[in-house]
N, C-alpha and C positions, 0 to 999 in steps of 0.2 A: 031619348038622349040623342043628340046631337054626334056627329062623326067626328067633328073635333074636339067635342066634351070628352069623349068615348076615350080615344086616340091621348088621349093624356097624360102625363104622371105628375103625383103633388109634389108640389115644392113650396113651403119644407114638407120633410119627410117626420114621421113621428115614429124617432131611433125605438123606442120599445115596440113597436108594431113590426119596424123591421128586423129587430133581435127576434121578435118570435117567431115573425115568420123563418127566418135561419136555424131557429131551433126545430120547426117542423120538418126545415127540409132535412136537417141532421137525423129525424127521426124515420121518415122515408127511404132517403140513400142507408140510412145502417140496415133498416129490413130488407133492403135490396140486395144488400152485400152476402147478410146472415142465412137468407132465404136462400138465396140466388135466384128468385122471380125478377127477371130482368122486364119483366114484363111491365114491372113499378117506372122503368124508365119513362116511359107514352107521361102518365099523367106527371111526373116529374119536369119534366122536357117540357111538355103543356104548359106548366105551373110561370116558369121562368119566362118561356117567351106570350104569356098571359100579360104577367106582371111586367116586361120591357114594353109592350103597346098600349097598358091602359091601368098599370098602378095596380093598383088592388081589386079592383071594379070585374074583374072575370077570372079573377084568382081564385079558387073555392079557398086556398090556405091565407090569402090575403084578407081575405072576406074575415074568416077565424081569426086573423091577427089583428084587425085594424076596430072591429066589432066588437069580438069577444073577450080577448087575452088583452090587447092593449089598455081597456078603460081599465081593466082592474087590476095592474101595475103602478096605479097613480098618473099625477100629473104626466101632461105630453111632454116630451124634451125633444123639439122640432130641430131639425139637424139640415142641412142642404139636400135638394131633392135629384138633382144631373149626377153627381159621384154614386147614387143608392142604384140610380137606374143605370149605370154602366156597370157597376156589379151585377144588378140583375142578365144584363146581356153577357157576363161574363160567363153568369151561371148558363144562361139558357146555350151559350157555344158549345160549354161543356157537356151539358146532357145533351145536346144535339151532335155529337161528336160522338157520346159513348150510345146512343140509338143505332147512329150509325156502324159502329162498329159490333156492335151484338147483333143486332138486327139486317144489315147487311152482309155481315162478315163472318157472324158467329166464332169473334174472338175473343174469349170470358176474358184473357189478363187486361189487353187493353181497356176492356170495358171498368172491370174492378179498378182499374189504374184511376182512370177518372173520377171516377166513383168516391173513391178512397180522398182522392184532391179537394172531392166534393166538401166531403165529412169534412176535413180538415180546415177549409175555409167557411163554414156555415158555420162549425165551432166555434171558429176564433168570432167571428161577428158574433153568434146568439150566447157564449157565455165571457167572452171578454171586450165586448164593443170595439173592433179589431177587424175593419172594413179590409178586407186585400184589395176589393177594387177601388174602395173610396180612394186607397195608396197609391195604385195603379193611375187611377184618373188624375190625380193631384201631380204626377209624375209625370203625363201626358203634358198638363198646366207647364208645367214648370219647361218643359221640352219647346212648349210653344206649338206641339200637337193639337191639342185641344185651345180655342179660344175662350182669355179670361171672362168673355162676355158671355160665354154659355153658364157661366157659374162664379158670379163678382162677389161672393158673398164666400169662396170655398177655398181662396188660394191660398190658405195657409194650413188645409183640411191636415195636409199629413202630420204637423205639429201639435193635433190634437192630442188630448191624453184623453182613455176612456173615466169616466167620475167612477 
């Protein structure tokens, strides 16, 4: 494979492979929280800034979602792929944020603080189709932050409703 093959993310995105990957990560951060092995954070943190450089493709939970969990959901419902991957970097600030502060700092609130945001936003995506960042990006759009031409096909993403 090729560096810019590698370096990719698809578009579209197929929203059940990315609901379940949200549902994994919801799985992960609560044993994190529950346990308190902050240690879950490394491959957590890994996971997010995986999937912001190359999609699914060196994700191990991508891999499980787009491979395993997704076919047997049914049909794909392909969604735009630039709003899925700015969540994804939303996630990976996040766990690179709370790495840092456990790991650096050895601060448990902050750390759980994040954490906790974590849970909270992989919920809403993996059981209500409830992008925070798709909303964020679409916000960005609308700001004139973000150009239409990275995502012509999404400017009305926030007006979605989940089916």
């Amino acid at each position: 494979m090729r560096a810019p093959e590698l370096f990719s993310f698809p578009n579209p995105v197929n929203e059940k492979a990315a609901r379940a990957v949200a549902g994994g990560v919801v799985v992960l951060a609560v044993v994190t929280l529950a346990t308190q092995w902050f240690w879950l954070l490394i491959p957590l943190a890994y996971g997010f800034l995986a999937r912001v450089l190359t999609g699914p493709t060196l994700s191990p939970l991508g891999q499980l979602a787009t491979r395993v969990v997704a076919p047997r959901l049914g049909a794909p419902k392909p969604v735009p792929g630039p709003p899925k991957r700015f969540a994804q970097g939303m996630g990976a600030a996040i766990t690179a944020a709370a790495v840092v502060t456990w790991f650096g700092f050895g601060l448990t609130v902050p750390t759980v603080v994040l954490l906790a945001l974590l849970v909270v936003a992989a919920t809403l995506e993996s059981v209500f189709a409830i992008c925070i960042g798709c909303r964020v990006f679409a916000a960005l759009m609308r700001l004139g932050v973000v150009p239409e031409s990275v995502c012509e096909q999404c400017n009305d993403i926030a007006l979605r409703q989940p089916s």
